[in-house]
C-alpha positions as CSV (number, residue, x, y, z in Angstrom):
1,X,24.5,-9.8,11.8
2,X,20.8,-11.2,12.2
3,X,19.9,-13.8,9.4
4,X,17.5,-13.2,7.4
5,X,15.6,-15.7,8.8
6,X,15.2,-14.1,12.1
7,X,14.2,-11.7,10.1
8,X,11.7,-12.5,9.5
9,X,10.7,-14.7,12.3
10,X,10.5,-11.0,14.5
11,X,7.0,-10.8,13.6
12,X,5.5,-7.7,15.2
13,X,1.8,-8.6,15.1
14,X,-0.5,-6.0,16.2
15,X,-4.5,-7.3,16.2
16,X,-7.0,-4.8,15.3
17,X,-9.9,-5.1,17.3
18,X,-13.1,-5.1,15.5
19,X,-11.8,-4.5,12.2
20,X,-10.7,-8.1,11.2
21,X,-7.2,-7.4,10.7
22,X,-4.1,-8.0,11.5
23,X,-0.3,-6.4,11.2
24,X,2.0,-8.6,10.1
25,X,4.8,-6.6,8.0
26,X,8.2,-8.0,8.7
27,X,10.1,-9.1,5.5
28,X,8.4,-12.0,3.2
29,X,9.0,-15.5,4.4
30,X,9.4,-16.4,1.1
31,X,12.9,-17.1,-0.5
32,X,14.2,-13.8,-1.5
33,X,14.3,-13.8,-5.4
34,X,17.9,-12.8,-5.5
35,X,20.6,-12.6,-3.3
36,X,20.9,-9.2,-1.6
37,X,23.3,-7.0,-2.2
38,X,24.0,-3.1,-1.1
39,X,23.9,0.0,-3.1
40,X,24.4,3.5,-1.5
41,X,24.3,5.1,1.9
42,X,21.9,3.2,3.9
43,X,19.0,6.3,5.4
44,X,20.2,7.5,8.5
45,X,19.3,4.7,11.4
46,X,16.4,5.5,14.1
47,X,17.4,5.0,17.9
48,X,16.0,1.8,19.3
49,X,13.5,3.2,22.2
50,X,12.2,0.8,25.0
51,X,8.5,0.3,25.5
52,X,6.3,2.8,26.8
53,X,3.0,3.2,28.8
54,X,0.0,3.8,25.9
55,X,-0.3,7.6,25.1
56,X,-3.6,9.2,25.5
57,X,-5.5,9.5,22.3
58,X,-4.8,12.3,20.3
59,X,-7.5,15.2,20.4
60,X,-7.7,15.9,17.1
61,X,-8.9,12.6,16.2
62,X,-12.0,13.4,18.0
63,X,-13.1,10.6,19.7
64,X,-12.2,8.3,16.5
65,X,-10.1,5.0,16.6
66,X,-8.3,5.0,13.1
67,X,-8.3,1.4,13.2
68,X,-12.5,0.9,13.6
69,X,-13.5,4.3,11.7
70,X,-17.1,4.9,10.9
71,X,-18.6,3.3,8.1
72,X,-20.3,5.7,5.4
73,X,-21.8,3.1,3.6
74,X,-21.2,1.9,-0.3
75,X,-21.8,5.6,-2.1
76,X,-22.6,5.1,-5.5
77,X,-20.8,1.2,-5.5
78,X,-22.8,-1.8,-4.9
79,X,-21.6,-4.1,-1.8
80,X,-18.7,-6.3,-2.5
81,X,-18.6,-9.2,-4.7
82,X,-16.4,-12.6,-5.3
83,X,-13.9,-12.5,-7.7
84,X,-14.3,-16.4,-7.8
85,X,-11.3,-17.7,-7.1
86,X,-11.4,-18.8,-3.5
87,X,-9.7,-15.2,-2.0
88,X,-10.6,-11.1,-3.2
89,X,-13.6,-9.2,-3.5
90,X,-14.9,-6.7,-6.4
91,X,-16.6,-3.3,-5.7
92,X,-18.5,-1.5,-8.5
93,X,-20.3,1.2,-9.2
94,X,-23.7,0.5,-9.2
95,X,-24.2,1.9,-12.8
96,X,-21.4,3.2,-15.3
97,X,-17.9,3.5,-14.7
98,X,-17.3,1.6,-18.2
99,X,-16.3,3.8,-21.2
100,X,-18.0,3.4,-24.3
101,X,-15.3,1.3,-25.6
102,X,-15.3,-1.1,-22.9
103,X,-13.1,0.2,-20.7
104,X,-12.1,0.7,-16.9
105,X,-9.7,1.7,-14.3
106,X,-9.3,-0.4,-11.1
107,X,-7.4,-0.4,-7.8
108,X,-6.1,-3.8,-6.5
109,X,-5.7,-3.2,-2.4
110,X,-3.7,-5.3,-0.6
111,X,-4.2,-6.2,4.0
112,X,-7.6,-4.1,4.9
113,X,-9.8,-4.6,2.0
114,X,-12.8,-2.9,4.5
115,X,-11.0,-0.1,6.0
116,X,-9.7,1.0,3.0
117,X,-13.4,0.5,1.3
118,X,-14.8,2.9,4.2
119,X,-12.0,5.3,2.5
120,X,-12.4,4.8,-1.0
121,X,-15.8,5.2,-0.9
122,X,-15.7,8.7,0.1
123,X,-14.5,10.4,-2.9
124,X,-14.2,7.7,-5.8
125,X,-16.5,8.4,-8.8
126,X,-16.2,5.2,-10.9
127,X,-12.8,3.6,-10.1
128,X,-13.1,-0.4,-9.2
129,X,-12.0,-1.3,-6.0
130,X,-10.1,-5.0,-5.2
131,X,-9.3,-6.0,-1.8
132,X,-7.6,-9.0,-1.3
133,X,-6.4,-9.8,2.8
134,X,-4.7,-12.9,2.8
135,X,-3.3,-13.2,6.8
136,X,-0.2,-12.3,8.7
137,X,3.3,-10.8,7.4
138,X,4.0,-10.1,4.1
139,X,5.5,-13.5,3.7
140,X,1.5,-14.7,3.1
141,X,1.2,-12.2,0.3
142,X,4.5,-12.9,-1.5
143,X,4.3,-16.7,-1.5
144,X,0.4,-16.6,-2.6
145,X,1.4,-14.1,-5.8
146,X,5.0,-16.0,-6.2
147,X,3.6,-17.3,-9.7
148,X,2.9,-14.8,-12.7
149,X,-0.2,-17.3,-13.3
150,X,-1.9,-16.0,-10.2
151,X,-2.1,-12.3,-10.8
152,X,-3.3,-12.9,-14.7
153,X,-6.1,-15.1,-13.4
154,X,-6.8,-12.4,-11.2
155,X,-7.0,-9.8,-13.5
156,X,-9.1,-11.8,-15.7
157,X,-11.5,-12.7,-13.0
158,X,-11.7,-9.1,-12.6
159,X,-12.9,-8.4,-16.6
160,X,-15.2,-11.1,-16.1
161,X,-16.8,-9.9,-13.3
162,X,-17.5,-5.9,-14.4
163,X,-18.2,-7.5,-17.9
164,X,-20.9,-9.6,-16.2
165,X,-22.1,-6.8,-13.9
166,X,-22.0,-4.2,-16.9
167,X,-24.0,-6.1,-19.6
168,X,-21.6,-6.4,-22.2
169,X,-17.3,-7.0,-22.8
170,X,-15.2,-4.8,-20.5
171,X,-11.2,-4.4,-20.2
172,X,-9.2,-2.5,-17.4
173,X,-7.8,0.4,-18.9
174,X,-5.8,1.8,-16.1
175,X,-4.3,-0.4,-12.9
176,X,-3.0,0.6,-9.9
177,X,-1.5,-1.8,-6.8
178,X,-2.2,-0.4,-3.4
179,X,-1.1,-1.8,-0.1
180,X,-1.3,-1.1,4.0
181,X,1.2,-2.6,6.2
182,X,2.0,-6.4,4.7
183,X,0.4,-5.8,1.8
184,X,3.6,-5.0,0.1
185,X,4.8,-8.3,-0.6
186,X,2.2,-8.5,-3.3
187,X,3.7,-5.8,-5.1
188,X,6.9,-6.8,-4.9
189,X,6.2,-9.7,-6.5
190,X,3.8,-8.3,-9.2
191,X,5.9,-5.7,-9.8
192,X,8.8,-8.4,-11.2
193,X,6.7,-10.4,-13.7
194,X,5.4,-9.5,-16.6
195,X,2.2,-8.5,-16.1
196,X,3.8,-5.6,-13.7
197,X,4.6,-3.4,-16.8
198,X,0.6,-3.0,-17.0
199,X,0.6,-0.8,-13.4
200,X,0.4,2.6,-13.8
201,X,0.2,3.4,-10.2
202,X,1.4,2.4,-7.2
203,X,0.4,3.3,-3.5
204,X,2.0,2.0,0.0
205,X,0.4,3.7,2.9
206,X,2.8,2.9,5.9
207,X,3.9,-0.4,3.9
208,X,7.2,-0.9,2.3
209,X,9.9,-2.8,4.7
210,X,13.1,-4.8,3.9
211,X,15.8,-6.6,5.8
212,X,19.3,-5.5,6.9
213,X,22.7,-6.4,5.4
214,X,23.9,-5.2,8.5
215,X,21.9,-4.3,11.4
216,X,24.6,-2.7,13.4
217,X,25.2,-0.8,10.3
218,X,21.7,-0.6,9.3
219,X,22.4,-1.4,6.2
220,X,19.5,-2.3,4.4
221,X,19.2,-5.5,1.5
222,X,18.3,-3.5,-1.1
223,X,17.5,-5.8,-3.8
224,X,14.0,-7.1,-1.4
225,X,13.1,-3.5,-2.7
226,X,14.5,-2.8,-6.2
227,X,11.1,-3.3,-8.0
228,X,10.0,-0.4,-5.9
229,X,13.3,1.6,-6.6
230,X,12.8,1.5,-10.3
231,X,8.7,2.1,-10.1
232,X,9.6,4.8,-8.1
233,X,12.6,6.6,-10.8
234,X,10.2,6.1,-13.8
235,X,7.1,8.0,-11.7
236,X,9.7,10.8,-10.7
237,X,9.8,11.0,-14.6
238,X,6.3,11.2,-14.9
239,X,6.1,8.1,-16.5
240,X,3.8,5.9,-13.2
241,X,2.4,7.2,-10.4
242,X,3.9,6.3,-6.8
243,X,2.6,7.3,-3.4
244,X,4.4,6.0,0.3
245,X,4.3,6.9,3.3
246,X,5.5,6.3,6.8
247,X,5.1,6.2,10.2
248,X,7.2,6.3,13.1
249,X,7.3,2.9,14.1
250,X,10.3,1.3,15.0
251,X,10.3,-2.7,14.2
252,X,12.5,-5.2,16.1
253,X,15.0,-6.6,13.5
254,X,14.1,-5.4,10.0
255,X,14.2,-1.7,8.4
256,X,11.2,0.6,9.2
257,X,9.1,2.6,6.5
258,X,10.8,5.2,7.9
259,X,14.5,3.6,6.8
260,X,13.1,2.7,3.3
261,X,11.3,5.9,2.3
262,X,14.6,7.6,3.3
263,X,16.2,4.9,0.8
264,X,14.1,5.8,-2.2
265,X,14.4,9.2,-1.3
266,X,17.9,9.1,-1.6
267,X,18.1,6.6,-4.8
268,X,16.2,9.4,-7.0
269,X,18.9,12.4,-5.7
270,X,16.8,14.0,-3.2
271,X,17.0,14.4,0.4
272,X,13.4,14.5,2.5
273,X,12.2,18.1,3.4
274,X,10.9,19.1,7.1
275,X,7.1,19.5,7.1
276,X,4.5,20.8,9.5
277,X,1.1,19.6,9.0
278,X,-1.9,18.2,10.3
279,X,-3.3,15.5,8.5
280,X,-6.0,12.8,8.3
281,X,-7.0,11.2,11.4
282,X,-4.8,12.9,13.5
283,X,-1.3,12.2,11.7
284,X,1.2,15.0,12.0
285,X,3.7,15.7,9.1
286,X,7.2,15.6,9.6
287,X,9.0,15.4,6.3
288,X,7.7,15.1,2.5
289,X,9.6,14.6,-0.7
290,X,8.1,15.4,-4.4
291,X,9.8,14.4,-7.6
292,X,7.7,14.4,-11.1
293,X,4.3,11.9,-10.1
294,X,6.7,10.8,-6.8
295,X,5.3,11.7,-3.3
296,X,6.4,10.6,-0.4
297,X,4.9,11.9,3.4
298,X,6.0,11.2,6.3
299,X,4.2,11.1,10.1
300,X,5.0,10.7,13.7
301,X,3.6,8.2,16.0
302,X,4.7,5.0,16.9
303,X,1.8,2.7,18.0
304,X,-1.5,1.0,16.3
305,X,-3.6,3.9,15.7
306,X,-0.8,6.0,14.0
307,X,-0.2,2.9,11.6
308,X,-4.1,2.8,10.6
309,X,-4.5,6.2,10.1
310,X,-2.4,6.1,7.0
311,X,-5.4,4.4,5.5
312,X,-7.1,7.2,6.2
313,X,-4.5,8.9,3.4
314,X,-6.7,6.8,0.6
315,X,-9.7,8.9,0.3
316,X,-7.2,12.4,-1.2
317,X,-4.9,9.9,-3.1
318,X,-8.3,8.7,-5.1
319,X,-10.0,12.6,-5.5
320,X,-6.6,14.6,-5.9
321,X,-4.3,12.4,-7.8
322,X,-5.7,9.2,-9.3
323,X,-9.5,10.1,-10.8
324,X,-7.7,13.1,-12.5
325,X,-4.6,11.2,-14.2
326,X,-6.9,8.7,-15.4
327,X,-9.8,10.5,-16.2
328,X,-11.8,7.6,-14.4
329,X,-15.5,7.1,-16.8
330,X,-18.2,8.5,-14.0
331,X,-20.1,6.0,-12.0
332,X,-23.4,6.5,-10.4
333,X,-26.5,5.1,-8.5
């Protein structure tokens, strides 16, 4: 049985060139906030495979490195701006996107705040955008949100700010927590404390990992994702919203996205179906499960590229499932 500890130590760290990031998502370093336990048939355990040579680049990515993608601009937002407190940044529509009761919807991103701006930007009409990158593995994400007091200040920093930049007293209205690679361990902890009953939506684009009980078994510590598990039940009832996908990748140590989507899968009585598609940024659909406002998608590939292509997922979450749930108030230049 590996400990927890090593663990989390097996830090698969994958630096994206050009792009300022940088993929940390092994399981928190953090102290787990209770002891884990098992619950059900742990998803069905992918071979370990030894390294290969690089593949070529796939085709139908046309020349495009999912990682460094092409930047459209802002749209209708103005640049980024500080939230104030030392870490985040705010992007708003330049005009609007306020109701006329003082109200708005925001996304809070988590690991890739400009990749997944280059995304968002594409099809939002008046959503506000939060990224927050806070350094390698999931651990820095869990300790840094570990307190209830952090993610209140946050969201008032957040009010102030579109209050300031809209001329008069604004609320959020709707919330959502979104997250690529470590990013998760933001949620996770958000999702526990109080202020988690306020999300309404949550996204993980190749992003959710745990540890094992057992990795001979693979086995997986379940309670490192029952926030998750019970976001998850209450979207499938149409209650929340929840998006997650995964890749391929097989991590040294620790349960992949693929492991844990299987999981959730499972936990809300369904079983993943096959799928054939071709998606964003060259990804290729193998399997997809739907339940009420639950969606999960699932890809091949197993290296960098195929992990940052799921932010390339963003853009359709925002136009097809988000703006129309909440009826987002239009923005504009």
């Amino acid at each position: 049985m590996v400990s927890l500890g090593a663990v989390r130590r097996a830090l698969t760290v994958i630096a994206v060139a050009g792009a300022g990031l940088i993929l940390g998502t092994v399981p928190a370093d953090a102290q787990p906030t209770k002891p884990a336990r098992v619950e059900g048939d742990p998803a069905e355990p992918a071979p370990a495979e030894p390294l290969r040579a690089p593949k070529p680049k796939k085709v139908r990515r046309g020349g495009i490195n999912p990682c460094m993608t092409p930047d459209p601009g802002f749209g209708i937002y103005d640049p980024w701006v500080s939230t104030g407190l030392g870490y985040g940044q705010i992007l708003m529509p330049h005009q609007g996107g306020v109701s006329k009761s003082g109200q708005f919807d925001v996304v809070i991103h988590f690991h890739g705040h400009e990749p997944i701006r280059k995304e968002f930007v594409k099809t939002a009409k008046g959503i506000v955008l939060v990224g927050i990158d806070l350094g390698i593995g999931s651990g820095a994400y869990q300790q840094h949100f570990s307190s209830p007091q952090t993610f209140e200040a946050l969201l008032a920093a957040v009010e102030a700010t579109v209050s300031k930049h809209a001329g008069r007293p604004a609320k959020i209205r709707k919330l959502a927590l979104s997250s690529w690679s470590a990013g998760y361990g933001a949620t996770e902890d958000i999702l526990r404390q109080p202020a988690g009953k306020k999300v309404d939506a949550v996204i993980l684009l190749d992003s959710l990992h745990t540890g094992y009980v057992d990795e001979s078994l693979k086995t997986l510590k379940v309670d490192q994702i029952s926030p998750f598990i019970d976001f998850a039940k209450r979207a499938s009832q149409k209650q929340t919203f929840m998006f997650m996908s995964h890749s391929s990748i097989i991590p040294p140590g620790y349960a992949s996205t693929t492991e844990v989507a299987h999981y959730v899968v499972n936990r809300l009585g369904g079983k993943p179906k096959h799928a054939n598609r071709q998606d964003v940024l060259g990804l290729d659909m193998i399997d997809r499960f739907d339940k009420g406002n639950f969606h999960m998608r699932g890809y091949t590939g197993d290296d960098k590229p195929d992990h940052c292509a799921h932010i390339g997922l963003m853009a359709d979450l925002i136009r097809s499932h988000l703006e129309p749930r909440w009826k987002t108030p239009r923005g504009h230049k």
